[in-house]
C-alpha positions as CSV (number, residue, x, y, z in Angstrom):
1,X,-5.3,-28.3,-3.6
2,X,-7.0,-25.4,-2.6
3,X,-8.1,-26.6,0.9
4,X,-4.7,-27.5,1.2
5,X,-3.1,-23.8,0.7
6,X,-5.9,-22.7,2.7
7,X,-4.8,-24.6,5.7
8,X,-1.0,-23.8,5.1
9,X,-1.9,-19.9,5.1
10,X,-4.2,-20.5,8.8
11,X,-1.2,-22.7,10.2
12,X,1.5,-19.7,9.0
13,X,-0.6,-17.2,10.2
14,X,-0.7,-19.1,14.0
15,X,2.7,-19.6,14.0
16,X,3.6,-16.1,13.3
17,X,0.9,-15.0,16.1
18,X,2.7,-17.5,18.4
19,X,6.4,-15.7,17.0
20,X,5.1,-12.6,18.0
21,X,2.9,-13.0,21.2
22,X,-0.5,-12.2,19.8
23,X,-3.4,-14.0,20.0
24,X,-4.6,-15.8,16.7
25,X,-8.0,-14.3,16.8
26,X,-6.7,-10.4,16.7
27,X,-5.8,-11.3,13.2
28,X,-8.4,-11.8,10.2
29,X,-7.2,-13.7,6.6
30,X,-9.1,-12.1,3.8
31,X,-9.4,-14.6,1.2
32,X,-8.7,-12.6,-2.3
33,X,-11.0,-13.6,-4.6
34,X,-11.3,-11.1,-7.5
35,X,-11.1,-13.1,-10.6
36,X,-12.0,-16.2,-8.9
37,X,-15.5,-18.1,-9.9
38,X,-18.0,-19.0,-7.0
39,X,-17.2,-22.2,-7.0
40,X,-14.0,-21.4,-5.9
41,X,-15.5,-19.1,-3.1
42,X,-17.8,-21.6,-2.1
43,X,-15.1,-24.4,-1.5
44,X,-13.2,-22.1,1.0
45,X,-16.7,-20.4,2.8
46,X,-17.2,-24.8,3.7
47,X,-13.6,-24.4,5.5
48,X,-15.1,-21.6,7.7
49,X,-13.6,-18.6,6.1
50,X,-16.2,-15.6,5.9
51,X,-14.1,-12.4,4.7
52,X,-13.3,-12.2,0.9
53,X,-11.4,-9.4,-0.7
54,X,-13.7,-8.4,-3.8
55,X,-13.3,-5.8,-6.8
56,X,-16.6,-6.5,-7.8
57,X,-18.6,-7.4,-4.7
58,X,-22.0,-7.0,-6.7
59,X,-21.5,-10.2,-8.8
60,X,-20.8,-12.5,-6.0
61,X,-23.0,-11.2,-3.1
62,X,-25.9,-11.9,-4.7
63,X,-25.3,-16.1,-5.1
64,X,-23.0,-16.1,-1.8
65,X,-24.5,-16.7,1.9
66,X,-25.4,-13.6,3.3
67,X,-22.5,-14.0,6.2
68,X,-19.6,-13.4,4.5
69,X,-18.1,-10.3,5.5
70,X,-16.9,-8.8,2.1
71,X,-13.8,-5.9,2.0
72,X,-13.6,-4.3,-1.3
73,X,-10.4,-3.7,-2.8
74,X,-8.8,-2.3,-5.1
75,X,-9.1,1.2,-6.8
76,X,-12.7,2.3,-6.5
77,X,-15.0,5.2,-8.6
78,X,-17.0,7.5,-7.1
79,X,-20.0,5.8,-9.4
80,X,-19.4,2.0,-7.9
81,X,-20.3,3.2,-4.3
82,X,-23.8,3.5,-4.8
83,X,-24.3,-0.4,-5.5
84,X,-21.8,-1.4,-2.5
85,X,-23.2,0.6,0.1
86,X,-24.8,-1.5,3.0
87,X,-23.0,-4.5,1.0
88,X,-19.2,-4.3,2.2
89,X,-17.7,-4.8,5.6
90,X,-14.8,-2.8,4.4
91,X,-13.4,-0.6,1.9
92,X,-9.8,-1.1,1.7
93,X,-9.0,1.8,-1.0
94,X,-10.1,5.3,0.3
95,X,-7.6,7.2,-2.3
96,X,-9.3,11.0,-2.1
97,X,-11.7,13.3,0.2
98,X,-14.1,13.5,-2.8
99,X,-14.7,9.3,-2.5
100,X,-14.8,9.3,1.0
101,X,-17.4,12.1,1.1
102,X,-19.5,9.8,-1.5
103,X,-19.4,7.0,0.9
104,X,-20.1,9.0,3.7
105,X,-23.4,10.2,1.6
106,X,-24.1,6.6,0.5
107,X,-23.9,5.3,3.8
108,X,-26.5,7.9,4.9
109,X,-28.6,6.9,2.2
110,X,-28.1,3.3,2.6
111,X,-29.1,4.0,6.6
112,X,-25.9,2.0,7.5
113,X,-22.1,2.7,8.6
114,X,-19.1,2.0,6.3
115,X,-16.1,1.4,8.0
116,X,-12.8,2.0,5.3
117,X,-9.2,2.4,4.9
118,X,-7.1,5.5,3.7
119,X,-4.8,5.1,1.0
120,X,-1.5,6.5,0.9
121,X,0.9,7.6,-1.9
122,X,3.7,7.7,0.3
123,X,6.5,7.9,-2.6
124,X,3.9,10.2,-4.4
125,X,4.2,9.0,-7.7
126,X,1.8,10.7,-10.4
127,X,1.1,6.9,-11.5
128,X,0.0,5.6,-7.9
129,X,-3.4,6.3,-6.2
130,X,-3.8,7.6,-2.4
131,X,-4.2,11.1,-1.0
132,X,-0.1,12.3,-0.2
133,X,1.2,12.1,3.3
C-alpha cells in the first residue's frame, strides 16, 4: 500500500508540473515521516526517495543511509539545534531572530552551512509561531 501512495503522489506531482509548464525536477517531495518507524522509511528510501521531513532527525539518522537529505520540521528549541547541526539539509521552522542566530552559531561550530526557512505568523495569532510580517 505504501509503494502504491508513493507512486500516486510522484505521478500527481508530474501531472501538475505538466499543468503548469515546469519541469518535474524543479520540484522535490519530502516524504513526512515524523511518527513513522524505520521500517517504514526504509521501504520508501528502496523507491528512490532521499528527502524525509523529520521532528526528530537524531533518532533516524543514525540507522538511515547517510544520503538521505533530511528537512526538519516542525517547531524547533533553541536547545535541539546543537544535535542537528551538520545533520539537516533544511530547517523548515525558523520562527524568531534568537533561533536563527543559534543556528547560525551552530553552523559555525559544526564548520558547515544550514540552509532554513522563515516562518511567518501572517494572521498573528498569540497561539501560532513565526516572527510577524
Amino acid at each position: 500500500m505504501l509503494k502504491e501512495n508513493y507512486e500516486e503522489v510522484q505521478k500527481k506531482i508530474t501531472e501538475a508540473c505538466k499543468r503548469a509548464g515546469r519541469n518535474r525536477e524543479e520540484v522535490t517531495l519530502i516524504a513526512v515521516s515524523k511518527t513513522k518507524p524505520v521500517e517504514m522509511l526504509s521501504e520508501i528510501y528502496d523507491l528512490g526517495e532521499r528527502n524525509f521531513g523529520e521532528n526528530k532527525v537524531t533518532e533516524k539518522e543514525e540507522v538511515l543511509p547517510k544520503d538521505i537529505h533530511w528537512h526538519m520540521i516542525g517547531h524547533l528549541q533553541r536547545n535541539k539545534v546543537k544535535y542537528i547541526a551538520g545533520k539537516v539539509a533544511l530547517i523548515h521552522s525558523v520562527d524568531s531572530l534568537r533561533l536563527a542566530k543559534t543556528i547560525s552559531e551552530e553552523a559555525v561550530k559544526h564548520n558547515c552551512e544550514i540552509q532554513i526557512l522563515i516562518e511567518v505568523n501572517v494572521a498573528g495569532e498569540k497561539s501560532k509561531f513565526g516572527v510577524s510580517v
